[in-house]
N, C-alpha and C positions, 0 to 999 in steps of 0.2 A: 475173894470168891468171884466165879465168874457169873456175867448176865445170863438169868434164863433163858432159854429156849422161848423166842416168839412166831413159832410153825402152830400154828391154829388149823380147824378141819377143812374150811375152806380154803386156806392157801394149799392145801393140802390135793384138795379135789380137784383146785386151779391148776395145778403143776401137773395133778395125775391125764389131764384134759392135755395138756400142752405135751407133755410125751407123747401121746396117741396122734396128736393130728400137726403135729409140729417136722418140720425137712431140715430146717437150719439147726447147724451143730451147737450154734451159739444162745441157742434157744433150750434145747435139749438138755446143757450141761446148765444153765439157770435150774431147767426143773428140777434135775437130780442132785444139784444143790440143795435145793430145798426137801425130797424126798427123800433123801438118806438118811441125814439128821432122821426125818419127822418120822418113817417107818420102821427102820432097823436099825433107831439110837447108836450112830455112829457119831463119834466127835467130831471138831471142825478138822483136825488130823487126819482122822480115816479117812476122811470124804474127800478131802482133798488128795491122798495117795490114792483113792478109788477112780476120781475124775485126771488123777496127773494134772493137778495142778498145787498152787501154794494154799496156805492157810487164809490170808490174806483175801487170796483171791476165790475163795470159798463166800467168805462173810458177803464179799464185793458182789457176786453172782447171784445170791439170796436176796439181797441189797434192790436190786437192778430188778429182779422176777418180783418182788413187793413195789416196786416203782412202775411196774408196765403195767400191773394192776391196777393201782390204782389212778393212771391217766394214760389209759389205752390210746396210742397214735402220737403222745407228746415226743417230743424227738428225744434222745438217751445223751444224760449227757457223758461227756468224754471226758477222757482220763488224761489229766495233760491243765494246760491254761497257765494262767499266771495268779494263783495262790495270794501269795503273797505280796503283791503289787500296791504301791505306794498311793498312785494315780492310777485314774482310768487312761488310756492313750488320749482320749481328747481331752483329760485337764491336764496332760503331759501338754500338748500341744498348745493350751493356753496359757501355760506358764511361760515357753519357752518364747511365746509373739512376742514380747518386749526385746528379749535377747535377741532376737532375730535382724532388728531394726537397727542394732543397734550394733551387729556383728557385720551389717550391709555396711554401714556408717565404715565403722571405723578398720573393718577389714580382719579384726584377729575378737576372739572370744577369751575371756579370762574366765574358769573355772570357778574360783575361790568365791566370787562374789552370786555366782549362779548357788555355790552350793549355800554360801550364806541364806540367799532369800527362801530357796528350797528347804530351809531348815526353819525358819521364821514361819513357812506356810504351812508346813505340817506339823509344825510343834513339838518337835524333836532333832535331835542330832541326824546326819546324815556324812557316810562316808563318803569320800570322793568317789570311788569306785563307783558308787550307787548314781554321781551327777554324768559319770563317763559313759555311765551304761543306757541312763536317761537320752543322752546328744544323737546315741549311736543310734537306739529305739527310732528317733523321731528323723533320721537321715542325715544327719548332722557327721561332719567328718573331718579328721585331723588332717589337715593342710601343711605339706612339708616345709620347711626352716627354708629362708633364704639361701643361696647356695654360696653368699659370700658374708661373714660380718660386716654390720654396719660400720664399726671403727677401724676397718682395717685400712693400710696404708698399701696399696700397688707399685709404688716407688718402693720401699724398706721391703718389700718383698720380694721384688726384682734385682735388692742388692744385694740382701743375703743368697739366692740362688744363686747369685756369681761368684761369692765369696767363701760360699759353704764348704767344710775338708770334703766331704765328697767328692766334690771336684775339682781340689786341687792333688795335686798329682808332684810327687818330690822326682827331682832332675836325674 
């Protein structure tokens, strides 16, 4: 069963106020959000086929015209941010000051032990993907392989080039 209806006469009288002396479109489709519903009992449906907008974005605009009410001039917040976020960016940033020191040291970062501690601090499991996305967040960045292996031999390399069928050639 769905939530009742919480358009009371005052929000009512609020919105009817805001039509009248209201220029901003974004304002206007708040009101009639709420006055559709509250006067010619249309569904969240209707209103939203009346406004050309979503369902969704119906509730959201009623939502929003009950928020400016009740703290007139507070700023609106926005649709968007980071939800679901493990850390705030500055206790990103304080986790990562040890690693940092320590990636200056020794010149390369290993992953596996960032995501161990990461996982120790929060108290749960943590994908890799979650420690990569962390690095990136905080400016951290993947530095290309050396352009030669360490083991490799430039002699045995120089001999097989000479030696290789590609370049031998039958008489």
């Amino acid at each position: 069963m769905a939530r009742p209806r919480r358009i009371n006469a005052e929000l009512v009288a609020a919105a009817q106020a805001m039509v009248a002396r209201t220029t901003d479109v974004a304002e206007l489709r708040a009101a009639q959000a709420v006055l559709l519903p509250a006067l010619a009992h249309t569904t969240l449906e209707q209103t939203a086929a009346v406004l050309g907008v979503s369902r969704a974005t119906v509730a959201r605009l009623q939502g929003r015209f009950r928020q400016a009410r009740a703290a007139p001039g507070a700023p609106r917040p926005r649709w968007g941010g980071r939800r679901r976020a493990l850390l705030t960016p500055a206790q990103e940033e304080a986790f990562l000051a040890p690693w940092g020191d320590r990636a200056r040291e020794a010149g390369v970062v290993v992953v596996a032990p960032i995501r161990a501690a990461l996982a120790r601090h929060l108290g749960r499991r943590v994908a890799p993907s979650v420690v990569y996305r962390l690095l990136a967040r905080q400016g951290w960045r993947k530095v290309a392989p050396d352009t030669r292996h360490p083991k490799s031999d430039p002699a045995a390399q120089a001999a097989w080039k000479k030696n290789s069928r590609r370049r031998w050639r039958p008489a």
